[in-house]
Legacy VTK file of the C-alpha trace (Angstrom):
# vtk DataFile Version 3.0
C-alpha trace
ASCII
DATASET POLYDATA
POINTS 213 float
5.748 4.079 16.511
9.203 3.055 17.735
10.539 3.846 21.039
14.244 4.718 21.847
13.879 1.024 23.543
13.728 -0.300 20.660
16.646 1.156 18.577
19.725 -0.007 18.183
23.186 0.809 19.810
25.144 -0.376 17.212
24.081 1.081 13.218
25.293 0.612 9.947
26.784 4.005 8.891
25.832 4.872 4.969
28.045 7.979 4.308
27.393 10.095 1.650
28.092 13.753 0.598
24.811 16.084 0.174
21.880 13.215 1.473
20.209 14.268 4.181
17.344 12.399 6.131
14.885 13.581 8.517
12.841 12.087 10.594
9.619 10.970 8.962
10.891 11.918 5.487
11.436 9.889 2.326
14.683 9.103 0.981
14.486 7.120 -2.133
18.362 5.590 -3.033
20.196 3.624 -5.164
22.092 0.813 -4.192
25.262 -0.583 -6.106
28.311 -0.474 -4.727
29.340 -4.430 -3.199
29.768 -3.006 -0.406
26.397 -1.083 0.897
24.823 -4.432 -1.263
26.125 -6.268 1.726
24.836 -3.626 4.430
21.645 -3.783 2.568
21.379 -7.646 2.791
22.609 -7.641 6.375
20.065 -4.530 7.521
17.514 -7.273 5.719
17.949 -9.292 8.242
17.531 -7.373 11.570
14.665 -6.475 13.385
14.591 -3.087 13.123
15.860 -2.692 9.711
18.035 0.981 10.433
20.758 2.487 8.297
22.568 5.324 9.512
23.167 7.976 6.671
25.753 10.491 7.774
27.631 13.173 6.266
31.450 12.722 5.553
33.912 15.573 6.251
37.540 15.999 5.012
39.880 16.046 8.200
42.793 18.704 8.225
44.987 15.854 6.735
42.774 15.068 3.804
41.586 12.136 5.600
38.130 11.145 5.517
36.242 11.577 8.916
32.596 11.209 9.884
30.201 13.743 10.937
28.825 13.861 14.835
25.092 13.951 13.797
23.126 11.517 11.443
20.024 10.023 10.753
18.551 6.923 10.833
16.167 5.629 8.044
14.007 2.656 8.612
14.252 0.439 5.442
10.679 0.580 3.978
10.767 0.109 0.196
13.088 -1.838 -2.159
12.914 -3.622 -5.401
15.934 -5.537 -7.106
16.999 -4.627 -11.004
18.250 -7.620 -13.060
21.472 -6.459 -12.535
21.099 -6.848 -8.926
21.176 -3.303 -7.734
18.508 -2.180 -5.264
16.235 0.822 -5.495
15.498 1.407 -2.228
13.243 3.968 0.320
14.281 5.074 4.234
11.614 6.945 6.546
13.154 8.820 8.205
13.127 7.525 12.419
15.543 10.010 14.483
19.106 11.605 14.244
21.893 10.398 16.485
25.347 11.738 17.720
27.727 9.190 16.714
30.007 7.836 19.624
32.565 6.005 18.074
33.161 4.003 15.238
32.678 -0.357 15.593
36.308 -2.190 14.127
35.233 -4.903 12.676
35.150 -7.052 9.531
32.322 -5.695 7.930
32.962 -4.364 4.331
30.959 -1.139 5.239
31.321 1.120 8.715
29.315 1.021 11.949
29.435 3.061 14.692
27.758 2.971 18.100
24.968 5.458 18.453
23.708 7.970 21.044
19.599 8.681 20.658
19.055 10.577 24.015
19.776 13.923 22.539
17.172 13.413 19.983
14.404 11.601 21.756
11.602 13.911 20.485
12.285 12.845 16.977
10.084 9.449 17.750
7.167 11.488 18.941
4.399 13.481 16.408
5.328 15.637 14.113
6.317 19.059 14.765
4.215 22.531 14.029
5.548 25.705 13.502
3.279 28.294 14.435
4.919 31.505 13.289
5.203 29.834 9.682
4.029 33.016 7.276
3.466 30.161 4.589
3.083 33.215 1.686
6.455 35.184 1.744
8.068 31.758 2.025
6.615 30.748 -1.459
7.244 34.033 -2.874
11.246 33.473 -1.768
11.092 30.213 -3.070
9.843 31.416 -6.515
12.397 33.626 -6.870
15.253 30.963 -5.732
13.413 28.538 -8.316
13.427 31.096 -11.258
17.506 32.116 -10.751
18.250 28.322 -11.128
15.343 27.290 -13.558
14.047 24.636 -11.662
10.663 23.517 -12.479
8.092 21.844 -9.042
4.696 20.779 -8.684
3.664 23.932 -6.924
-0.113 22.693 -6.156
1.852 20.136 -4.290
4.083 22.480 -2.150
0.900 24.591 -1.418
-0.975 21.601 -0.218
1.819 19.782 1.788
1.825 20.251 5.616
4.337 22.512 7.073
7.187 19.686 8.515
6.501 17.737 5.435
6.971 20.823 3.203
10.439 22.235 5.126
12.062 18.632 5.845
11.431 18.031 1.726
12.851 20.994 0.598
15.854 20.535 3.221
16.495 17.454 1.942
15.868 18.315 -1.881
17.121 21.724 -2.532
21.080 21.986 -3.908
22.666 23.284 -1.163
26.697 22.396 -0.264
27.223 19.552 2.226
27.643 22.079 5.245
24.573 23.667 4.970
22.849 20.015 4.878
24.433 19.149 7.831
23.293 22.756 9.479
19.964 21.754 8.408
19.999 18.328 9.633
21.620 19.490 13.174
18.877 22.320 13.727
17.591 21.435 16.924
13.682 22.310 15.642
11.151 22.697 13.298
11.368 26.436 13.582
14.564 27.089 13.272
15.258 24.851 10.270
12.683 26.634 8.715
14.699 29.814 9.788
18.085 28.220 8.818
16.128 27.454 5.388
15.002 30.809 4.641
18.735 32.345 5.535
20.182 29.882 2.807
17.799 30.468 0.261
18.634 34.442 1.055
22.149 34.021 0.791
21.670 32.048 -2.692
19.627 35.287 -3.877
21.935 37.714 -2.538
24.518 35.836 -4.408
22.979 35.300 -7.530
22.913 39.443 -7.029
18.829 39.563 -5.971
19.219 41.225 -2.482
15.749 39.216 -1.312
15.068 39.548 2.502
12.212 37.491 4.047
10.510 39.317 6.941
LINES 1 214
213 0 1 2 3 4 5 6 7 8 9 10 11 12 13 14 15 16 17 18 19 20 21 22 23 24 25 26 27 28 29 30 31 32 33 34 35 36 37 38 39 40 41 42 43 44 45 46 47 48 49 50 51 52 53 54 55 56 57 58 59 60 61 62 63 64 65 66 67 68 69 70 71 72 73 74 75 76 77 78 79 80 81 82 83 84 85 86 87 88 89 90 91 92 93 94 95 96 97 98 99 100 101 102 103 104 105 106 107 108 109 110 111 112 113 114 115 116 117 118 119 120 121 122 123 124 125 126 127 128 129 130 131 132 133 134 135 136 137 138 139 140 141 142 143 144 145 146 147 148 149 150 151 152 153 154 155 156 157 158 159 160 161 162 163 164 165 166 167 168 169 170 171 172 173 174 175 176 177 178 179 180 181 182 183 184 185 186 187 188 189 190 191 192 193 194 195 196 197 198 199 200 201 202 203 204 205 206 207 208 209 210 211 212
């Protein structure tokens, strides 16, 4: 298990619109452009092997601007195609509040990083006692069935309660906003909350009124 000791102050910032990574979660990616090849190769060669993925945000001039909050994924799978792109996997190790952005001569961003805020993120993984696991699969039926999306349900039954809401954070179709309102919920509880409020308002849009008590 890493300790804040051991993480960088300086990360290599991946930004990309609707990926979100939590701590101890998957995030399985595809690597191609030249220039996250390069922050691949050179996150290859550090000790901790850490990319920052980050949300991007439109300024009020159009111009492209960085979220405060991110997370950092520990590079933990990868495999090369002939056509030298990477397939690669980051777990998930603990969001950070971005302090300012690195100039350098790097083809892709950095930024220097602030972990203090999030230093339970490196410790076990969260429970959620109030979790009424039943109501919460009946609302997610009904979200699945408006969109027709298909899921191993066996597999959502089985899967432990961080594992299950960090998944379906990070999987479900929701706008780049409501990501980032996931990402920045400061617990397991009330990301679970913020969950169940977006998969409301998706219902009550889609004109089924559905209320989780």
């Amino acid at each position: 298990m890493m300790k804040q000791t051991d993480l960088p102050d300086t990360l290599a910032i991946f930004p990309l619109p609707g990926a979100l990574l939590l701590p101890r979660a998957r995030l399985p990616l595809h690597i191609f452009e030249p220039r996250y090849l390069a922050m691949l190769e050179d996150c290859m060669k550090t000790p901790h092997r850490l990319i920052g993925m980050i949300q991007p945000r439109e300024g009020p001039n159009g111009e492209k601007r960085l979220s405060a909050i991110g997370c950092a994924g520990r590079l933990t799978a990868f495999s090369e195609t002939e056509d030298h792109r990477y397939m690669i996997t980051l777990t998930g190790i603990s969001r950070f509040r971005l302090r300012a952005e690195v100039e350098g001569f790097t083809p892709y961003r950095r930024a220097h990083i602030d972990w203090q805020p999030f230093a339970r993120d490196l410790g076990r993984e969260e429970s959620d006692k109030d979790f009424d696991r039943e109501p919460f699969l009946a609302l997610l039926a009904r979200y699945f069935a408006t969109r027709d999306l298909g899921t191993d349900w066996s597999g959502i039954k089985a899967a432990d309660t961080e594992l299950l809401i960090n998944s379906l954070s990070m999987l479900l179709p929701f706008a780049p906003e409501d990501k980032q309102a996931l990402l920045e919920a400061p617990s397991l509880v009330t990301r679970r909350e913020t969950l169940v409020t977006l998969l409301e308002i998706a219902l009550h849009s889609d004109g089924r009124d559905e209320t989780l008590q």
